[in-house]
C-alpha positions in Angstrom: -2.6 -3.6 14.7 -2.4 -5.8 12.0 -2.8 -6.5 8.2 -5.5 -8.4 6.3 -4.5 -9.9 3.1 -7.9 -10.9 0.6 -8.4 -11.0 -3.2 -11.3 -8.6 -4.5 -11.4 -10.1 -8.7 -8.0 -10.1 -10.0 -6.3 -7.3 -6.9 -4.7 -8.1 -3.7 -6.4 -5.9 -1.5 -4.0 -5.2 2.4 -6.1 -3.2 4.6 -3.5 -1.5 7.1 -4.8 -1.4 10.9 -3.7 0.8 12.9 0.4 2.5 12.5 2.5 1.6 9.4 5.8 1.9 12.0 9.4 -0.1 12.1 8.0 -2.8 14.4 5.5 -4.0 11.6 6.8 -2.9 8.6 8.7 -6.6 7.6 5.3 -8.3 7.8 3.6 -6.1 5.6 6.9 -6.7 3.3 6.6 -10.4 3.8 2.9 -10.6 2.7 3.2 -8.6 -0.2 6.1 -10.9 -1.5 4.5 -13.8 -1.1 1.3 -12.6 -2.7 3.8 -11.2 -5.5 5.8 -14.8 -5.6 1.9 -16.8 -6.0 1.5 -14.6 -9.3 -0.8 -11.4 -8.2 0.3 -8.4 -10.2 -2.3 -5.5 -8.9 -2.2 -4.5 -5.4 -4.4 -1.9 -3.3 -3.3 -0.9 0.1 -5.8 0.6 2.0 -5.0 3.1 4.8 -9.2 3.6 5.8 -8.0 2.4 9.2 -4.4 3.9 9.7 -3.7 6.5 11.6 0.2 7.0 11.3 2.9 6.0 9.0 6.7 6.3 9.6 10.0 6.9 7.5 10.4 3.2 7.6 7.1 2.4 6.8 6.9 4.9 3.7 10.8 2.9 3.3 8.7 -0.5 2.9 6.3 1.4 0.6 9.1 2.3 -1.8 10.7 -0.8 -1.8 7.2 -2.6 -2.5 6.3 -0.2 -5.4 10.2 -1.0 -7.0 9.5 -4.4 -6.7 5.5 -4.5 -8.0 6.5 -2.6 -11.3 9.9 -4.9 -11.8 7.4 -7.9 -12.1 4.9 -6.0 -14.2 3.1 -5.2 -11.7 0.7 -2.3 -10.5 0.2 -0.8 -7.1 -2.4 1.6 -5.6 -3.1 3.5 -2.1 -6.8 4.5 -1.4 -8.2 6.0 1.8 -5.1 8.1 3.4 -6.2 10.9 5.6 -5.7 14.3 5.5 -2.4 13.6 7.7 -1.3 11.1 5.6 -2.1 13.2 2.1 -0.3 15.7 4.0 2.8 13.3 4.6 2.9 11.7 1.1 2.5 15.4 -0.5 5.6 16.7 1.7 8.0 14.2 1.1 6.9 14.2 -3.2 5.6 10.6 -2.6 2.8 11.8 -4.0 4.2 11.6 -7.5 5.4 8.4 -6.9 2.1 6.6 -5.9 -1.3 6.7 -7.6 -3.2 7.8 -4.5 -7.0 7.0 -4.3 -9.7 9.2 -1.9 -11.5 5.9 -1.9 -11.5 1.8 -2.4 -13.5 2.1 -5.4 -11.8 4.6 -7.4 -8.3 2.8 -7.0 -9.8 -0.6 -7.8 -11.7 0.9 -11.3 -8.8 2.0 -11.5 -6.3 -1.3 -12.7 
């Protein structure tokens, strides 16, 4: 369980492993901040290996988003499984995010 921070051109790409939960949420939070602080303005998260995401970890994703667009910034999800759609979709979060079925459509698509 874990994150993995790495630049791909000018995006931030955060792979997610394994559960987006309470216990991890604060270092995904943390790295995003300090990637925002060092000047990077488009972000991709990808969920490709992410089974399970929480209220507090779709909390953090909020929170990130609010901060990413106050610094003129840009933010995209790619790879969330059917579950995950399912979750996003349910609670409107949906509207909120431009979700991508794949890492290359939500990198084209800065």
């Amino acid at each position: 369980m874990g994150f993995e921070v790495r630049k791909q051109g000018e995006v931030t790409v955060i792979d997610v492993e394994g559960q987006l939960i309470v216990g991890n949420r604060q270092e995904l939070k943390q790295k995003v901040l300090d990637e925002l602080e060092g000047g990077a303005r488009k972000f991709m998260i990808d969920f490709s290996n992410t089974g399970y995401i929480d209220s507090s970890g779709l909390g953090v994703l909020v929170s990130l988003s609010k901060k990413i667009r106050e610094q003129a910034g840009e933010l995209r999800l790619a790879n969330l499984n059917e579950d995950l759609r399912t979750l996003f979709e349910l609670t409107k979060l949906d509207t909120l995010f431009h979700i991508a079925d794949n890492r290359d459509e939500a990198l084209s698509s800065f």
